[in-house]
N, C-alpha and C positions, 0 to 999 in steps of 0.2 A: 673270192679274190685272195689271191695270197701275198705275205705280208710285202714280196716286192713289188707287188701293184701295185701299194701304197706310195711310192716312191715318184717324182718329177723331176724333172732337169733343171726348175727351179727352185731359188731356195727362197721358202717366204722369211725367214728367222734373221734378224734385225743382230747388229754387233752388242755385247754387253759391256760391262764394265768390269775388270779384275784386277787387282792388286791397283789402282791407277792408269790401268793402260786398255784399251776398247779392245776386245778380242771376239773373231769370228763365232759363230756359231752358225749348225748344222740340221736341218730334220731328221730324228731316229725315231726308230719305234721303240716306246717305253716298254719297260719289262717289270708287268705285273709279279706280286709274289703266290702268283696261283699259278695252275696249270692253264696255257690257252686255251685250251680245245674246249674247257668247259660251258655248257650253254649258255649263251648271253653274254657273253665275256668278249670286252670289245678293246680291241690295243686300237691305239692312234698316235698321231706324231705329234712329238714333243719335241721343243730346242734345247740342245745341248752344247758345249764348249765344242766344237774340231779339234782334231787331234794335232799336236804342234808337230811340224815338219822341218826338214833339216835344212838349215839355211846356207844359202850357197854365198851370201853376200853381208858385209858387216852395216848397210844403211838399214834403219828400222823400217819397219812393215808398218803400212798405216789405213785404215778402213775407212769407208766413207759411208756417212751412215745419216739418216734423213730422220730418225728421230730426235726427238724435242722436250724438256721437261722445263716443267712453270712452276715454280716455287709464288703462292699467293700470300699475303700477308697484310697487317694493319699499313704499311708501308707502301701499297703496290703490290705488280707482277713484274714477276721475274722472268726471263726465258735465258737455255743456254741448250745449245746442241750437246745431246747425249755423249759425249765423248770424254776422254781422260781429263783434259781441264776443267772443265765445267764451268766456263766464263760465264756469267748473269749478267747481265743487261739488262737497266728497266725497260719497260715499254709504260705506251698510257692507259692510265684505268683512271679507275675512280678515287673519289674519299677514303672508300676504308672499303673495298676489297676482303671478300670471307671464305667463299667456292668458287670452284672453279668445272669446267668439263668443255669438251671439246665435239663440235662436228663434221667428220668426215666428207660429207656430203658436201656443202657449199665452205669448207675450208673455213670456218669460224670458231673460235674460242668464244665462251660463255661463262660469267660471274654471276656472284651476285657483288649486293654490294649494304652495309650494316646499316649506312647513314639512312640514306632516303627507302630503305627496302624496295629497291627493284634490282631486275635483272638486266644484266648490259650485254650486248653480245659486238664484235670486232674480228678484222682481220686477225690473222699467225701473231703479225707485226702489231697490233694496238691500233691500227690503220680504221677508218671507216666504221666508228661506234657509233652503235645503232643502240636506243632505249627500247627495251627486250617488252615489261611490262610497266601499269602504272606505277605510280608512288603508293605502297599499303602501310596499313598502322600493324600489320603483321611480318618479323623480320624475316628474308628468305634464309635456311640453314642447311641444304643442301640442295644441288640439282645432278640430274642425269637424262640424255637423249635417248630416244628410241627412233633410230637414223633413217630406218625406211618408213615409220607411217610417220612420220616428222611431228613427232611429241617431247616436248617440252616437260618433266616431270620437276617439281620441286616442293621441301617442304618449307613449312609455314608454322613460326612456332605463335603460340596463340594465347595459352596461357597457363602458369604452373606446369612447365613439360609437354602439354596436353598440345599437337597440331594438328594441322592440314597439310596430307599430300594434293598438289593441285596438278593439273593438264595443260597445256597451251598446245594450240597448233604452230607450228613454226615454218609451216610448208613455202615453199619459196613463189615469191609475190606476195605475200602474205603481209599486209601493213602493219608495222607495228607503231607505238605500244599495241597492247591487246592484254583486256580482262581474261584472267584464268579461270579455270573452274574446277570443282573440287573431284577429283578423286579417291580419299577414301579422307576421314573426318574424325578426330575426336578420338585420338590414339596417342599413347609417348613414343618416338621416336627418336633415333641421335639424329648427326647431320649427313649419313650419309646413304645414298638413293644409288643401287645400280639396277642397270638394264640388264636385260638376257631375253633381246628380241627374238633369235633363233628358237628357245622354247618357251618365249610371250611370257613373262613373267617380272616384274617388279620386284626388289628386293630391298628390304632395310629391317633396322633393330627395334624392338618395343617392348612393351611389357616395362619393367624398370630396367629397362634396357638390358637384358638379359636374354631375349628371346630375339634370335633372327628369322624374319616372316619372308613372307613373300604371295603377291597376289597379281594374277593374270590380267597383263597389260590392257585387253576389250573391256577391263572393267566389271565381269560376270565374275559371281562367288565371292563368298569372303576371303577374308586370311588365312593362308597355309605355314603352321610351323615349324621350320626346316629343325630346328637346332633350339633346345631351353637349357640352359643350363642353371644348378640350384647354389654356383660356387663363386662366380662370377657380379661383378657386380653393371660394367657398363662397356657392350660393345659398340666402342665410338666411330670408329674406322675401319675400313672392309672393303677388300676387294676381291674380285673373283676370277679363277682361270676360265673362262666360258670356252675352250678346247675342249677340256676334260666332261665325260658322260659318266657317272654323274657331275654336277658341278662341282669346284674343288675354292671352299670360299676361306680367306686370310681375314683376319680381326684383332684390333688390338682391345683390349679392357684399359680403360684408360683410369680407372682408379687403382689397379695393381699394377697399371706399364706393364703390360704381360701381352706376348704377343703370341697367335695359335693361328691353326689349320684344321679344317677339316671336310669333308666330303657332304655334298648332302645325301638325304637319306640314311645315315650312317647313325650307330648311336653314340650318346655322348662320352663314351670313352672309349672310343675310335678317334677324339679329339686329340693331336698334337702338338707340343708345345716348343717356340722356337727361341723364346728368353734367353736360355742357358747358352744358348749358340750366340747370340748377340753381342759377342767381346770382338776387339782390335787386339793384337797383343804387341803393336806398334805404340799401344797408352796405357798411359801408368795407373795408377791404383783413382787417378780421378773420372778415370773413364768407366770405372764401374756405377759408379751415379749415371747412367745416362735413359734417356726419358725419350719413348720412342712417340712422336707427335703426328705423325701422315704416314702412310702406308700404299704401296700400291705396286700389284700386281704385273709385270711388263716380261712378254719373251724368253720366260722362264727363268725367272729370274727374281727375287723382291727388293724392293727400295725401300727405304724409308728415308721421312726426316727426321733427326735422333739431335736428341737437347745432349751433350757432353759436356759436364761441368758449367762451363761457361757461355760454350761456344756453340755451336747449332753445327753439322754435318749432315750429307746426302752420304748414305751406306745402304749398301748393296750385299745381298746373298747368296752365291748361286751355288744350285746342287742342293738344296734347300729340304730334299725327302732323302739323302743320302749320306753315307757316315764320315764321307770326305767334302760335305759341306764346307764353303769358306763365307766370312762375313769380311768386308771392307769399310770403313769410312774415307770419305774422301773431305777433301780441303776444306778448311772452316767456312763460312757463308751467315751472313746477318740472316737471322730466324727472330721470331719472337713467338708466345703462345701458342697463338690463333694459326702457324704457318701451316699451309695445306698444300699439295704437289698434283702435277698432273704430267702425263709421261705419252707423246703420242707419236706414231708413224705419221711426221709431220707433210705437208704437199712440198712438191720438190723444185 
């Protein structure tokens, strides 16, 4: 096939965010720093900025764009349509709200929640909350779906660090509450669990939080581990490109606020480091304190949520492997500690 097979009259790539203002984006084919021809060497399409075109008319251009980001917090959930304002609006949760994740499939968002330790799941909207599992004396600290065999993964912290990652079926007709069951047992983990159903695989941190694992969704085998590093002290937050072959996973270390990249398979210093790019030059010397708290992965693109001084911001990256990188903050927003994000090509 060559590479303009690769090519369709649709564009799957969602608007980003730049300076404040949502700007198109395009499928290209990434440009490795090898030769292609080499054996095994596989390009694929990635989202990129479009190229800006000559404008014929002085009313601005405005994009329309169906993704969604949830800012979760001791407070609630938040939602605001991915675009330059970034209006938040609460919707209804619970007590005290901690994770969050999203499914595709029957258009539901899913928490957990600190108080009563269960899981809640609801409409886009906060609409139609359903109690996910029972009440446990174990608090849930992260969850993630795996969309087509409808599994429910979350962890379970237990005691001294030490958890459970557990299962739930969540296939549709399926009553709930409903008892979990254990998945893997008696590990330290952080809080955060992703999917990579495409190559059946479970992913999260352990070890003293140092080592990101990963083990095969059926269940069979132990733990496989992608990445240890001997420098590091706790990767809290993680997310991953699942385009890219091999997987291309983001994490912050939440005791240095240090944020990195890197490939799996790869060794550890093939790891890249995206700290030093993390300035506004829109803020002054107090935005150099700033404390990056959620993380997450979307359209080629990074976000986070970033503690500044005082104030809490959603700041965005894009071109993120390149030397004309830019980094944004956008308008202040009520955060506290615990706040976590979720960013999804919402239903339309």
């Amino acid at each position: 096939m060559t590479d303009e097979g690769l090519y369709t009259t649709d564009n799957p790539c969602q608007p980003i965010l730049v300076n404040g203002e949502l700007m198109p984006t395009v499928p290209v084919l990434d440009q490795p720093s090898f030769p292609v021809s080499l054996k095994g060497i596989n390009r694929h399409l990635v989202c990129k900025l479009s190229a800006p075109t000559p404008s014929t008319t002085s009313s601005p251009t405005t994009f329309e764009s169906t993704a969604k980001i949830f800012v979760i917090n001791a407070d609630g959930i938040f939602v605001a349509d991915l675009q330059a304002d970034l209006d938040f609006t609460s919707i209804p949760s619970t007590k005290y709200p901690t994770t969050i994740t999203y499914d595709s499939v029957e258009k539901k968002i899913y928490w957990t929640d600190r108080t009563d330790k269960r899981i809640y799941r609801a409409d886009e909207d906060g609409g139609n909350r359903e109690v996910v599992t029972f009440e446990s004396t174990n608090a849930p600290e992260g969850i993630a779906i795996a969309e087509s065999s409808r599994m429910l993964y979350s962890i379970r912290l237990v005691s001294s660090g030490k958890i459970h990652i557990t299962s739930l079926d969540i296939g549709q007709g399926i009553a709930f509450p409903r008892n979990e069951a254990i998945f893997v047992t008696g590990v330290y983990a952080s809080s955060t669990l992703v999917v990579d159903e495409e190559q059946g695989f479970l992913y999260w941190s352990t070890g003293g939080f140092d080592n990101i694992v990963r083990k095969l969704l059926n269940g069979s085998g132990g733990t496989e581990t992608v990445y240890c590093s001997t420098t590091l002290n706790n990767f809290y937050m993680m997310s991953i490109d699942l385009s890219r072959d091999p997987r291309r996973i983001f994490y912050l270390d939440d005791v240095d606020e240090r944020a990195f990249y890197m490939d799996v398979n790869q060794p550890p210093t093939m790891t890249h480091e995206l700290t030093d790019y993390m300035h506004d030059t829109d803020f002054g010397e107090e935005e150099q304190r700033r404390i990056p708290l959620d993380m997450s992965y979307f359209n080629g693109a990074l976000y986070w949520i970033m503690r500044v001084g005082h104030e809490g911001h959603i700041a965005v990256m894009t071109d993120y492997d390149q030397s004309n990188r830019s980094f944004d903050l956008n308008k202040p927003l009520e955060i506290n500690e615990h706040s976590r994000m979720l960013i999804i090509n919402a239903s339309p």
